[in-house]
Every structure is written in structure tokens, then in C-alpha cells.
TORRONU-840082 format. One record per residue: residue in one letter; x negated, y, z of N, C-alpha, C in turn. Coordinates in Angstrom, 3 decimals. Layout:
residues N
REC  rest      n.c1      n.c2      n.c3     ca.c1     ca.c2     ca.c3      c.c1      c.c2      c.c3
REC     A         X         Y         Z         X         Y         Z         X         Y         Z
...
//
This chain:
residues 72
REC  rest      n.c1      n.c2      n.c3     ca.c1     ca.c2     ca.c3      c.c1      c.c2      c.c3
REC     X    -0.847    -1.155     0.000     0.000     0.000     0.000    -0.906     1.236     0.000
REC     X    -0.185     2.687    -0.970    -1.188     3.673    -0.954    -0.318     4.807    -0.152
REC     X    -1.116     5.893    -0.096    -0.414     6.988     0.322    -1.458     7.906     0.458
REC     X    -0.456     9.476    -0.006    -0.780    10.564    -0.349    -1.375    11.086     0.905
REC     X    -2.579    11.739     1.134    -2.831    12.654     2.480    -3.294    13.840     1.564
REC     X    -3.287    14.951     2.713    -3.495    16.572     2.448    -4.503    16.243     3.492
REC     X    -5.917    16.767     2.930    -6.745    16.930     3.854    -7.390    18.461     3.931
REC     X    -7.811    18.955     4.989    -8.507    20.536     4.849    -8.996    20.469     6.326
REC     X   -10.491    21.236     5.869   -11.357    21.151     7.205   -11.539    22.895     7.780
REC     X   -11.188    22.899     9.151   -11.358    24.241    10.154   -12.677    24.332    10.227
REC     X   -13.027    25.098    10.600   -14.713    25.746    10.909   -14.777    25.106    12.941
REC     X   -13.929    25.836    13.183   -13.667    25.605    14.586   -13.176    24.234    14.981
REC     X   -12.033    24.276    14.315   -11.235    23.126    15.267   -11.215    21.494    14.093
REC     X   -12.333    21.951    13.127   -12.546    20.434    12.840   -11.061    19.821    11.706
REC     X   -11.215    18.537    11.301   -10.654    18.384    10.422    -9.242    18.285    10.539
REC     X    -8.393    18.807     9.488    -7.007    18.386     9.683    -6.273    17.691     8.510
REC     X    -5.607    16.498     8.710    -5.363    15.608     8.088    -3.652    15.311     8.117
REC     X    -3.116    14.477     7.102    -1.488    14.595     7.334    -1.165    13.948     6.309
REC     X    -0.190    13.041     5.991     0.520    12.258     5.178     1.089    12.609     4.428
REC     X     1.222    12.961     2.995     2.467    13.723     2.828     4.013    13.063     2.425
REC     X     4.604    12.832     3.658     6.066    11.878     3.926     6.674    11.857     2.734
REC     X     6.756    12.856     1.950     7.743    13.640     0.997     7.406    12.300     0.084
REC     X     6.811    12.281    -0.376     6.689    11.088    -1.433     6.341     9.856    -0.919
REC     X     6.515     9.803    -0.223     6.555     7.718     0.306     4.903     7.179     0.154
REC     X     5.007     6.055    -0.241     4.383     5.269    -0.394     4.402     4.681    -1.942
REC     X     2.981     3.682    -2.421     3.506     3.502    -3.479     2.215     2.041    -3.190
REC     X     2.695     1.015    -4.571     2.507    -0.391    -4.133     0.484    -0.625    -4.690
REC     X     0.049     0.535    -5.695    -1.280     0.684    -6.246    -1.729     1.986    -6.403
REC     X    -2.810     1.984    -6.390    -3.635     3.557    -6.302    -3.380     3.900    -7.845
REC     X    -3.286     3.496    -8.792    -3.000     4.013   -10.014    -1.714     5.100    -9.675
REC     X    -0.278     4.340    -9.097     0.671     4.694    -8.846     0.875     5.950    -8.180
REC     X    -0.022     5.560    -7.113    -0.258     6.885    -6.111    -0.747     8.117    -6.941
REC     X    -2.220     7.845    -7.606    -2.562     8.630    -8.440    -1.738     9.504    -9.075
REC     X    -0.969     8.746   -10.033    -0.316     9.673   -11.146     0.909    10.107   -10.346
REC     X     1.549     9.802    -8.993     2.472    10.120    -8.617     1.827    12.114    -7.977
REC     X     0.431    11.782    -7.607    -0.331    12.971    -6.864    -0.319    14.053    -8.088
REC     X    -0.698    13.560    -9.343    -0.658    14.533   -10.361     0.244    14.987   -10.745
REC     X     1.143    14.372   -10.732     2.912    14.865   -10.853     3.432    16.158   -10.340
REC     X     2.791    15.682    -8.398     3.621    16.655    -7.891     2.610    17.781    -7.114
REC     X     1.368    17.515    -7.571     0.534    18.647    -7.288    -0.021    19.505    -8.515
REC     X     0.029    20.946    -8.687     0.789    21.722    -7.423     2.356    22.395    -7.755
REC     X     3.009    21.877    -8.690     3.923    21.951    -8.711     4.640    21.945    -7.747
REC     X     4.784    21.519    -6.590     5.770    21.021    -5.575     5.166    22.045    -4.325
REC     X     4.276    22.505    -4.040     3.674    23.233    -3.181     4.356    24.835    -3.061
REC     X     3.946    24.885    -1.652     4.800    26.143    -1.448     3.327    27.121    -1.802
REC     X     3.623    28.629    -1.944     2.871    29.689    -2.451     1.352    29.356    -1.515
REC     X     1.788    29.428    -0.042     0.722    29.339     0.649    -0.221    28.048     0.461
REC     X     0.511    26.840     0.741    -0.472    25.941     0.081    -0.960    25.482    -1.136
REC     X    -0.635    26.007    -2.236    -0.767    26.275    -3.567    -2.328    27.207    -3.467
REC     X    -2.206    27.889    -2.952    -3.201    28.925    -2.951    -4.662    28.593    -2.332
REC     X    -4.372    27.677    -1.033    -4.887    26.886    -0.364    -5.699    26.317    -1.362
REC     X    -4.894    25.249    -2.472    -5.140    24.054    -2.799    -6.204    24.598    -4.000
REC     X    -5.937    25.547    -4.805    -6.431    26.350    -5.969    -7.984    27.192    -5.219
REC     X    -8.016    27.480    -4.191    -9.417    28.137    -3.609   -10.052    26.899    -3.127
REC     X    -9.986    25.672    -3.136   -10.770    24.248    -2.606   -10.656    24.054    -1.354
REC     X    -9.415    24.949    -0.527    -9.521    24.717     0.840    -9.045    23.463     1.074
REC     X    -7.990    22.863     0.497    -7.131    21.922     1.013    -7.447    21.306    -0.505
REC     X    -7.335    19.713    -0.174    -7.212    18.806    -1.217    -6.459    17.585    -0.877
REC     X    -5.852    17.089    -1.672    -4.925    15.862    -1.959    -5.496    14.605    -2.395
REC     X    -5.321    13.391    -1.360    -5.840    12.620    -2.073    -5.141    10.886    -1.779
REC     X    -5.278    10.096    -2.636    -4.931     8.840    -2.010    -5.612     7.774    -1.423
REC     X    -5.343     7.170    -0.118    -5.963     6.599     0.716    -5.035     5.427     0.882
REC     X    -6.111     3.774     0.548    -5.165     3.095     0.763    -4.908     2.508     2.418
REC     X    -3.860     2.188     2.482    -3.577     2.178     4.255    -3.383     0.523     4.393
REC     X    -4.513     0.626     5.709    -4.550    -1.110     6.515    -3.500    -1.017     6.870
REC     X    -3.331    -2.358     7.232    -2.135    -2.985     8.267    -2.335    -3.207     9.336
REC     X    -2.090    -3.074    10.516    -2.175    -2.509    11.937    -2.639    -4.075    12.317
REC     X    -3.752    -4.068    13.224    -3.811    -5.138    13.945    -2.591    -6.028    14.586
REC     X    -2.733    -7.268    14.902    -1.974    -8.094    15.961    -2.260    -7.740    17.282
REC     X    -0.629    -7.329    18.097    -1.011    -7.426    19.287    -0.613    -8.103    20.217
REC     X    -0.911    -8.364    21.656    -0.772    -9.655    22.415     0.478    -9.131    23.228
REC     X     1.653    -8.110    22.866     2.598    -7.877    23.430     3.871    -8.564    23.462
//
């Protein structure tokens, strides 16, 4: 399984990272891919558009493990 993150790094307070919910999940990184090109930056509001266009913030797909077993 893939999924979209917004990543952008603070000077101070270090990196900030986030999922972007809005578009789900998808079953291959190809998928993810062209789903990221789709809706970036089309879909972005002014501020993070602006963000995304000066190299502050970037989009990318990361594929996601499956959570360990636990003994609960």
C-alpha cells in the first residue's frame, strides 16, 4: 500500500510531516505517483501552492509497513 505525504522542514522546530487523507491510499507507487501529479498543485490552497512552488514543502509517495503483531 502507498500513500501521499506533504513533507517541509522548520529551521527551529525540525521536520514536519502529514498524510495527505484527501486522497486515500492507493494499491502501487506508479498509482500513487500519477495520482500525486494529478492533484498537485492543482488542488492546493494559495498558501500551500506557494509553499510548494518556492521548494519549501514537497509531496511525495511513501510506501507504508504494516504494523507489527502485538501480544494484546
Amino acid at each position: 500500500m502507498w500513500a501521499i505525504m506533504a513533507v517541509s522542514l522548520q529551521l527551529l522546530s525540525g521536520p514536519n510531516v502529514w498524510a495527505v487523507k484527501e486522497e486515500g491510499t492507493f494499491t502501487g507507487q506508479q498509482e500513487c505517483e500519477a495520482a500525486l501529479a494529478e492533484a498537485v498543485p492543482r488542488t492546493l490552497s494559495e498558501d500551500l501552492r506557494m509553499a510548494w512552488e518556492e521548494g519549501e514543502l514537497k509531496y511525495v509517495c511513501v510506501k507504508v509497513r504494516g504494523a507489527p503483531a502485538t501480544d494484546n
